[in-house]
Structures are given as structure tokens and as C-alpha cells.
C-alpha positions in Angstrom: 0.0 0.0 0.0 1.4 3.3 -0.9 1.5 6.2 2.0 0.1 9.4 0.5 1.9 12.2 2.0 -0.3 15.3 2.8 -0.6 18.2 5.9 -3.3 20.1 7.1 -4.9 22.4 4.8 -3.9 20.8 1.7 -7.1 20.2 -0.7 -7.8 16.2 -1.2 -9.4 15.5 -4.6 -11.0 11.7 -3.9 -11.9 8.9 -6.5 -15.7 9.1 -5.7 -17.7 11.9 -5.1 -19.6 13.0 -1.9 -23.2 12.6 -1.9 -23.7 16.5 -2.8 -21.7 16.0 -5.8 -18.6 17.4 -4.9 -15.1 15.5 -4.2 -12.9 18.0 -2.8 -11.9 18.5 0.7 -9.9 20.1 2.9 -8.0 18.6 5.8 -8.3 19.5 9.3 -6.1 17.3 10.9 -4.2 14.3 10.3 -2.7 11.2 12.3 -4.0 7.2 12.2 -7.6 8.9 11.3 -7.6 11.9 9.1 -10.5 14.3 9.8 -12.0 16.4 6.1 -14.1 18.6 5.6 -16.5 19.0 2.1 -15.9 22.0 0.1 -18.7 22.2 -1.2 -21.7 21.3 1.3 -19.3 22.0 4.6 -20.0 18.5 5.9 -17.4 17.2 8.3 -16.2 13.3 9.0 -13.5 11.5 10.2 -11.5 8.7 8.3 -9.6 6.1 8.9 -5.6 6.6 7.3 -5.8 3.6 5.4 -8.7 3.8 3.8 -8.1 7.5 3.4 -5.4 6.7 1.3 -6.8 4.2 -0.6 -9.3 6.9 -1.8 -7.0 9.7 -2.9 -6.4 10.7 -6.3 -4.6 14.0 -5.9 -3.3 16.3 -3.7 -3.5 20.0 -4.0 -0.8 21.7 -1.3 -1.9 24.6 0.2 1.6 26.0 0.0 3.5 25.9 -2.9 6.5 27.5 -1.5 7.4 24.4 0.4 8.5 22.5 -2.3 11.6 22.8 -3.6 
């Protein structure tokens, strides 16, 4: 299983969509379960890491200037 390396307030774009349509979200905090927020509706849940990962399709970083 590949680890998907991401902070908080980095933007998660996920296979599937959330029920309102939308599959962007924003996370809040991180450790073994990740909590996210929706972009679009606001609704907030709380995720297991591994399945998390399995989920993720991109990252957007919040800061750009961090990479090098």
C-alpha cells in the first residue's frame, strides 16, 4: 500500500464523489484517522488513514512554496 503524504490544509481530490456531488476536501487534521471537511456542502467526517489513502487521487498543497 502506498502512504500518501499530505498536511493540514492541503485540498484532497477523492476517486468518488460526496453525496452532494462534490469530491474536494480540505483537511483539518491528520494522524491514524484523518478528519475532512467538504468544500462544497461543509459537511465534516473523520476517516480512517488507510482507507483514506486508498481513496486519494490528488493532492493540491496549500503551499507551494514548500517545495523545492
Amino acid at each position: 500500500m502506498k502512504i500518501v503524504r499530505f498536511n493540514v490544509g492541503d485540498t484532497l481530490v477523492l476517486k468518488k464523489s460526496h453525496p452532494c456531488g462534490d469530491n474536494r476536501f480540505k483537511v483539518l487534521r491528520t494522524g491514524s484517522d484523518v478528519r475532512i471537511v467538504c468544500l462544497s456542502c461543509g459537511r465534516d467526517m473523520t476517516i480512517g488513514r488507510e482507507k483514506l489513502d486508498c481513496a486519494i487521487k490528488k493532492v493540491i498543497c496549500e503551499n507551494t512554496d514548500d517545495i523545492n
